[in-house]
N, C-alpha and C positions, 0 to 999 in steps of 0.2 A: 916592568917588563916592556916589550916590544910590544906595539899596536900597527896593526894594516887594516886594509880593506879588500876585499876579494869581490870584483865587480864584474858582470857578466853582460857582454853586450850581444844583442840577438839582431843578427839581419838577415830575414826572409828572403827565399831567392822569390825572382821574378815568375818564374816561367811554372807551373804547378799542373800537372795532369793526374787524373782519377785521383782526386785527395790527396795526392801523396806531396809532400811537404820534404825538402831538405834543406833544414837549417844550419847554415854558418855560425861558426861563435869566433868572438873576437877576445881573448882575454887581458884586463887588466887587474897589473896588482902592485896596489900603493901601499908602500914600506915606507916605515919611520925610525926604522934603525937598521942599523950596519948587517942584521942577517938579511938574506933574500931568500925568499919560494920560488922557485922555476916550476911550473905548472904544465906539462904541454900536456895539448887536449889534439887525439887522434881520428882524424874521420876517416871510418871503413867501414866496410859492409860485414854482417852477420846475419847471409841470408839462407834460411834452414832450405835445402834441396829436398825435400819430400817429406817433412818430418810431420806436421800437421795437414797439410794438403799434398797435391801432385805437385809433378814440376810443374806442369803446363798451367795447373790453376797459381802456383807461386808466380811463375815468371808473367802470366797478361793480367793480375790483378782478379782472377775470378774467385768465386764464392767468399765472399768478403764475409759472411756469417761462422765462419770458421777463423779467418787472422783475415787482418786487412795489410796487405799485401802486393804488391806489381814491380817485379824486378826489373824489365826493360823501363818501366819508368824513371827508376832511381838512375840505370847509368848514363840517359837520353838528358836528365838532368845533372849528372853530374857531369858529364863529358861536356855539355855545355857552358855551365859555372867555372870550371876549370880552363876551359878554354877565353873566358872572358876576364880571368884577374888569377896573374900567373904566379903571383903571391900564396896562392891556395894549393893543397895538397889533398891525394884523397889514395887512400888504400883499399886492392881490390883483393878478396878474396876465393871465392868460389867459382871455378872453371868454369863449373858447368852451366851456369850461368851466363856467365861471359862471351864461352863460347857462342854459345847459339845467339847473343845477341849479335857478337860481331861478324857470325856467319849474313845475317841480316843487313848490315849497314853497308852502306855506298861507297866506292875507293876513298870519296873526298873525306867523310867521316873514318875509315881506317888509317888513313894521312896522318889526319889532326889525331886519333889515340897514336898513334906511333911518336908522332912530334911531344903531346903530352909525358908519352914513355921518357924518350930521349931529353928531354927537361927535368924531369924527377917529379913534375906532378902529380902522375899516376903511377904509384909500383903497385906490383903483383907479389901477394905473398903468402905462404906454406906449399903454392904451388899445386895443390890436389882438386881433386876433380871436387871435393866438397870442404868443408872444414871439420874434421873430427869432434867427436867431444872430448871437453877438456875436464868434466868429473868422472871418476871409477874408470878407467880404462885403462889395458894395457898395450905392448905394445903391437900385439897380432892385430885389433882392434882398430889400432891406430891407422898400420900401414895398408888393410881391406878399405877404411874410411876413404885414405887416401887416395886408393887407386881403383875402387869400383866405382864408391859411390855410396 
């Protein structure tokens, strides 16, 4: 039969605030016959809006004794990384989130996510102010998710 190898390269970003770490993966994969694996590996956010702490403690990293956790960290990094190797994509989730970061940042930093938009860098996607859950739900559940929060 067909033999490969499934190799995983890890490059650390640079820039790392309150522990928080966003790692890059690079994939390769060495085939030795005529089938092929396409593999794509998705970076996005899944960040809970008040499920185990507040928002306030999700979004500045506090009580870390409960989840370890800092939302404006992950998109201060990742709006960075992405702006430095335009090869890279990242998918953003959660409004609520979002919002209040970007209420925060400086035109020049609203510039650069808009120019990231306009590249296809950064999409945004299901759209709702949180991400619903995706077991036992139906659809009332869904669309309150969506739209309260």
């Amino acid at each position: 039969g067909s033999t490969g190898t499934l190799t995983f390269f890890r490059r650390p970003v640079e820039s790392m605030k309150a522990d928080i770490r966003v790692v890059w993966f690079s994939l390769a994969w060495v085939v030795t016959a005529a089938d092929v694996l396409q593999v794509h590996i998705v970076p996005h956010t899944h960040d809970d809006v008040g499920w185990l702490k507040t928002v306030d403690e999700y979004y500045y990293g506090a009580n870390n004794s409960i989840q370890h956790a800092g939302v404006q960290y992950i998109l201060d990094t990742v709006i960075n990384e992405l702006s430095r190797d335009p090869s890279r994509t990242f998918i953003y989730v959660e409004i609520a989130f979002f919002y209040r970061w970007w209420m925060e940042q400086d035109s020049d930093t609203q510039f650069l996510v808009k120019t990231l938009v306009n590249n296809k860098q950064l999409e945004f996607v299901n759209a709702g102010w949180c991400m619903n859950d995706e077991a036992s739900t139906d659809y009332n559940s869904i669309i309150d998710q969506m739209s309260l929060g």
